[in-house]
N, C-alpha and C positions, 0 to 999 in steps of 0.2 A: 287807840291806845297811845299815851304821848309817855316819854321819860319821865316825867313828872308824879303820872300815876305810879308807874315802877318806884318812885325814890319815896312814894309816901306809903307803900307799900311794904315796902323795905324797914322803913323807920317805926313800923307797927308791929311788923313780924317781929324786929330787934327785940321791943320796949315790952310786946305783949300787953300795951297800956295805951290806950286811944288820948288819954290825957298828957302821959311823957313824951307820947312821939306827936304833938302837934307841941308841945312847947319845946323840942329840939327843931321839929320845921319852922319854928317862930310864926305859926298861924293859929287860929283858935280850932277847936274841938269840932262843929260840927261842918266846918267845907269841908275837913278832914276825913269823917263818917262817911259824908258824900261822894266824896272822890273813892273811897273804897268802894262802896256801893256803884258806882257807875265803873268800874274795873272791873268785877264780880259780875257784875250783867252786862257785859262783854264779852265776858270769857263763857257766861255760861253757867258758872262755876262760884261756891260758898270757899271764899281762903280765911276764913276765920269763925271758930262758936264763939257767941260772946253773951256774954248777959251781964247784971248788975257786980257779980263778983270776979270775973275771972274774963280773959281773953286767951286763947288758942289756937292754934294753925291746924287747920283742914288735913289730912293727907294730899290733899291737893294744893293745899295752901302751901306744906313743907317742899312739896317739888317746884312751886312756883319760885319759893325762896329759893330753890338751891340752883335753877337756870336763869332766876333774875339776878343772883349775885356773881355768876359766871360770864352774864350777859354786860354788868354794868363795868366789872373788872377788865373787858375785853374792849370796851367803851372809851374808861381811862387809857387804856394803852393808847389807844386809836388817835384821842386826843392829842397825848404827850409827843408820839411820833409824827402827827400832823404840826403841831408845834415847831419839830428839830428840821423836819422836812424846809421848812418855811424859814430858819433861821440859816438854812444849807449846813444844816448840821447830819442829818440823816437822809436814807431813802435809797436809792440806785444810782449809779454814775457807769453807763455801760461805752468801752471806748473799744473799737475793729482797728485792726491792722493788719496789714500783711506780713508772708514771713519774712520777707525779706527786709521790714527794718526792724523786726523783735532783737532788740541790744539792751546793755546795761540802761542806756538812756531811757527806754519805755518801762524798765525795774525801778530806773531813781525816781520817776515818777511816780511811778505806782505809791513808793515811800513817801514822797514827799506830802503825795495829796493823804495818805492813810494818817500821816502824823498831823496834818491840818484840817484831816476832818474824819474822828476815830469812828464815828458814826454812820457812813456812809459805807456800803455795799459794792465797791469797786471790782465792775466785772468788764475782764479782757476776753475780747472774740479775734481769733487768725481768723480773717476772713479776704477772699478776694474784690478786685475795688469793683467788679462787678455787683458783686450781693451788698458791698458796705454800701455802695449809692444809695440801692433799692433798702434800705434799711434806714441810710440818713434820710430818705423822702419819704419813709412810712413814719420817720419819727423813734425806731427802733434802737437807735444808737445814738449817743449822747456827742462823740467824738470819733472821726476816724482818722485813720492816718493810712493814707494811698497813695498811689502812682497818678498822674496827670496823665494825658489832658481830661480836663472834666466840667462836661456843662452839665449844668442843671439850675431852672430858676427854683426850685425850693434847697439848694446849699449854697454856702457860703465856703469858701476856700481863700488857705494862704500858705504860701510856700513856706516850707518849712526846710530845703533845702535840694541843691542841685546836685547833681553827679554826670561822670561817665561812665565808660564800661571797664571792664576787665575780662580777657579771656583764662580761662579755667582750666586745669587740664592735670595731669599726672609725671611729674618728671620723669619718671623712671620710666614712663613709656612714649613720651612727648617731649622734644627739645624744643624750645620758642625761646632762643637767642638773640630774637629782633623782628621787628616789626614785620619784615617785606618775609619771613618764613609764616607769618600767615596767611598767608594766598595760597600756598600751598598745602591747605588744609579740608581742600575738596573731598576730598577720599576718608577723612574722617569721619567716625561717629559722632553726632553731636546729643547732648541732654539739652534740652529748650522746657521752659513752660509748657503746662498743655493750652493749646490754643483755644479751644473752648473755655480755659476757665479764667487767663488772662491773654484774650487775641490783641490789645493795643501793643500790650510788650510781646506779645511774641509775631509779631509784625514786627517791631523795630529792631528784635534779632535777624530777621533776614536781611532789613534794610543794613545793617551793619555788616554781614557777608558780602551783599551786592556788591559795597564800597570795596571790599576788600575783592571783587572778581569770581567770586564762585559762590554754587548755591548749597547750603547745608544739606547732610545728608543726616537729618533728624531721627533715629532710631527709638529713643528713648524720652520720654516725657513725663512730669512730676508737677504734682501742683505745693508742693512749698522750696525754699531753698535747702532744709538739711537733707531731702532727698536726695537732690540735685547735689549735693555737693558728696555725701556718700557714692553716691554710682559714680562720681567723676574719681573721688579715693578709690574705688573699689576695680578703676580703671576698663571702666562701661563706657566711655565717652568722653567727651571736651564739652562746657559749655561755656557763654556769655552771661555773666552778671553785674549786675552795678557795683561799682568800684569800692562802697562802703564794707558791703558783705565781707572783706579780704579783714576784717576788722575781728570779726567776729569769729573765724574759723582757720586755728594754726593747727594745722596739720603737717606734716613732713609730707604726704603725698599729693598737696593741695598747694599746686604754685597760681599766684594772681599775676597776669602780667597786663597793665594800663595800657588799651586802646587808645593810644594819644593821636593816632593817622588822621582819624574821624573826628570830626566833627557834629554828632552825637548826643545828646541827653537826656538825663531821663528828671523827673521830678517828682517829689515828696512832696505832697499838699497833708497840708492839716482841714478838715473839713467838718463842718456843722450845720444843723439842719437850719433853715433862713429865719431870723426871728430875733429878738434879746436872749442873748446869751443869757447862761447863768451864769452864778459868779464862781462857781466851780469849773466850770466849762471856762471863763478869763483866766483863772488861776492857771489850770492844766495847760491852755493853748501859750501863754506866757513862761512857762517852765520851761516846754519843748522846746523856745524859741530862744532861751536862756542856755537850754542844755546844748544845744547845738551849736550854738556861736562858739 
């Protein structure tokens, strides 16, 4: 059974005239006959009584019409989306990040790409850069935006920005006056990452105690940062985080003080899976790199 048959089928069922629906298919009369005939003994099945006076639809003819016109109307959609898809006008654009850089920035985008392409399905995953890799090497993710360092031969990556740290902590129950009062911060609680879900950064948290002489006493662990920064508000612990985060969370009980001793950092890559971009994927990785400057 080819589409063909269905549209000449279609155009009989309409007319109920073997003669009006081959002059609307602009073919003559009996390939027309024919082609119904080799449809009908396919199926099995009589979709029309017809004789010298009169054409009619089967009861089985009526339901073929009402699942072939379901079928051909699902057909056009199929098309026209496959069309906008191809124009990068429509389809999926799915971008991961972590929580640690969800800011106004990854909102302006979101806006910018939705006003320039109102058709497109623009879907945000908080995801660890653990799972985003395995996501951009499955193909699963259009755009991620992670923490470095990052090999992989099937991504592509570009900095999209550098940072240090800042330590974290509660004034009302924490004084950090100056730098050399962090060494004396052995005895504290700390909130870190949980190490299974990001172990590169929560390795360069300890490396960043080391520097400072003593080794954290990690109590508490969180896999995004408004956890982390709640239990630090809620005066659970002190933690380490990159220096942007102080951007996005004014709090009265949530002081940033910039690790400037160290020598330290951390990086934002922009990442995509290895191949020709699309041009949605140029637009967005061009935005980021606009909005950040």
């Amino acid at each position: 059974m080819e589409i063909r048959h269905l549209k000449y089928f279609m155009a009989v069922a309409e007319e109920l005239n073997f003669t009006k629906a081959a002059e609307k298919l602009y073919i003559s009369q009996p390939p027309l006959s024919r082609q119904i005939k080799e449809l009908e003994a396919e199926l099995n099945a009589r979709l029309f009584d017809r004789n010298n006076k009169r054409v009619v639809l089967t009861d089985a003819g009526r339901y073929f019409k009402k699942e072939v016109t379901a079928l051909l109307q699902q057909l056009e959609k199929i098309k026209i989306t496959t069309q906008k898809i191809a124009q990068h006008t429509s389809g999926e654009f799915r971008i991961g990040y972590i929580s640690s850089t969800f800011s106004g920035t990854i909102a302006a985008l979101l806006a910018h790409l939705t006003a320039l392409y109102p058709y497109v399905n623009f879907k945000l995953f908080e995801l660890p850069t653990i799972k985003q890799i395995i996501a951009l090497e499955e193909g699963n993710l259009d755009l991620g935006i992670l923490r470095g360092p990052l090999i992989s031969p099937k991504i592509e990556t570009i900095r999209w920005f550098k940072e240090g740290y800042s330590l974290v902590y509660n004034p009302q129950l924490q004084t950090i006056d100056k730098e050399s009062a962090i060494s004396n911060l052995s005895k504290a609680t700390f909130v870190f990452f949980n190490k299974n879900y990001a172990p590169q950064y929560y390795q360069s948290l300890l490396e960043i105690c080391a520097k400072y002489g003593f080794v954290p006493n990690v109590v508490h662990e969180a896999n995004n940062i408004n956890s982390i920064i709640q239990l630090v508000k809620k005066g659970l612990g002190i933690s380490i985080l990159p220096a942007s985060i102080a951007e996005n969370y004014n709090y009265a009980e949530v002081h940033f003080y910039p690790l400037s001793k160290i020598d330290l950092f951390t990086e934002v890559l922009l990442t995509i899976p290895k191949g020709a971009p699309s041009e949605i994927t140029q637009v967005a990785m061009k935005e980021l790199l606009a909005l950040k400057r």
